[in-house]
Phi, psi and omega in degrees: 000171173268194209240311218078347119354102162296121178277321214197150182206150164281164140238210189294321194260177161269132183288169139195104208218165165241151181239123147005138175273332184293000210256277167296161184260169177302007179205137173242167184243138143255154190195131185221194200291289178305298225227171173170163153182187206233139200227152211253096195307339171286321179245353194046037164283148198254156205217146161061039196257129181200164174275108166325341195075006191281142185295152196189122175306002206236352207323258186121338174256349178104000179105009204246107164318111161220127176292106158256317162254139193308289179204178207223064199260100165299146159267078189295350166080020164135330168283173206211180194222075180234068158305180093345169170227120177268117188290047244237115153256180188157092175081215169246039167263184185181124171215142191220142212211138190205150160225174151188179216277133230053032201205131172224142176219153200224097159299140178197114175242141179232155190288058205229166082018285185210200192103185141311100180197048176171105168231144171256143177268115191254124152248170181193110176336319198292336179099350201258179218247153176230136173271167195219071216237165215240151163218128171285139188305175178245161191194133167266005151276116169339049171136348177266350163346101154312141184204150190269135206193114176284073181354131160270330196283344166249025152292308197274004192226033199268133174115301167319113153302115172227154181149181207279348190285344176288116188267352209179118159296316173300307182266320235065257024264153176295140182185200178280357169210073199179119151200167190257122186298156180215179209264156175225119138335091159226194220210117169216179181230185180241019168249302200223129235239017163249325186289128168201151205220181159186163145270164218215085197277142151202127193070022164214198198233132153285136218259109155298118171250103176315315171302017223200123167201187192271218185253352154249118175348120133267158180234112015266174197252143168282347191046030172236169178252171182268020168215023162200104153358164133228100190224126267199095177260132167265148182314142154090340163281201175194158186210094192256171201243146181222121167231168173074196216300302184343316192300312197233067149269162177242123204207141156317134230256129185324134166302168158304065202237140151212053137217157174054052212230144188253161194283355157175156207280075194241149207216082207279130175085352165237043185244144147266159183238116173277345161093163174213134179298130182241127013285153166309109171293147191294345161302317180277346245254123198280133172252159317296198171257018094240161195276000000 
């Protein structure tokens, strides 16, 4: 649990420290203007992560604390993490670092309204893949529940080349502002008719759940479920949260990079965005909600 105790604060400067792990509880808060959740000090699982409401022109919940994920949980397979915990603030940046042995785990978050602004890093001495499942949160407010959802608006358009780059919805030719649409995953509520999120994978994999389509079927089926993830990150990947117009952009799918690498590879303004219908029919809507 937490302590209530301030580890670390922004300021004027760029912060950079290392903290005692005896300094945190089994669990610490991150908590910013915009953004928050809770990091789990042994595993670095991430807990409660939701957007504050606070006003911002870019806002996106409507002025509303709104919960998107339950929690954000590695399977480190028996390893464990008990460093310091290294601190970096800047601005409205934040990156927090724990290792142990064969294990290194790396958080990078930013203070923003919407956008990028959250990836987790798994590395493992073995070289080998870290599983990862993402679960959406719950809410006793009426419509605000998250749920996982099979865009129509790039359902009707698989296939299509769009972008400022295109001479042909049929040819393109492909190309960084030229891309052929593919079915898209994303993340709404039944409240606020801006938010919309995904998750936002490099170098890593989604875990297919079979079991799982929307609720009046597709062909081919996306397999996933609505309230939860699974995903298989390579040494050197991350798997981060992306909202607002960024989530439903047509955007190339991130390169292999596994250093010196941005949570994603975006190219503002010759992209197209499709947008996602609100409220989400009910039809798109992923079933169950675990698999």
């Amino acid at each position: 649990m937490t302590t209530g105790a301030t580890v670390a604060a922004a300021g004027a400067d760029r912060i950079s420290t290392t903290i005692p792990a005896s300094q945190f509880a089994s669990t610490f808060a991150v908590r910013g203007r915009y953004a928050q959740f809770d990091v789990r000090s042994v595993d670095f699982a991430v807990l409660n992560q939701a957007f504050t409401g606070a006003p911002n022109e870019l806002d996106i919940t409507g002025g509303r604390f709104t919960p998107v994920f339950a929690s954000k949980v590695p399977d480190h397979r028996g390893l464990v993490l008990n460093s310091a915990i290294a601190v970096q603030l800047d601005g409205d940046g934040l990156s927090l670092q724990r290792t142990g042995p064969g294990l290194s785990m790396t958080l990078s978050a930013k203070d923003c309204a919407q956008g990028g602004i959250f990836q987790m890093e798994p590395e493992r001495g073995d070289g080998t893949r870290t599983r990862i499942t993402h679960t959406l949160a719950s809410s006793t407010t009426t419509g605000l529940t998250p749920f996982y959802f099979d865009n129509p608006n790039f359902r009707a358009r698989v296939g299509q080349f769009l972008g400022a780059g295109c001479t042909s919805v049929e040819t393109g030719p492909p190309g960084q502002f030229c891309v052929r649409v593919s079915t898209r995953v994303n993340i709404a509520n039944d409240v606020s008719p801006k938010f919309v999120a995904r998750d936002s994978a490099q170098v890593a994999d989604r875990v297919p759940q079979p079991a799982c389509n929307t609720a009046i079927p597709v062909t081919p089926s996306v397999r996933h479920c609505g309230g939860v993830s699974v995903w298989d990150v390579a040494r050197g990947g991350r798997l981060g949260f992306v909202t607002g117009g960024d989530a439903t952009e047509v955007a190339n799918p991130p390169t292999d990079c596994v250093s010196n690498c941005q949570a994603q590879n975006q190219v503002r303004g010759r992209l197209a965005n499709l947008g996602f219908p609100f409220p989400v029919p009910t039809g798109s809507r992923l079933v169950p909600r675990l698999g």
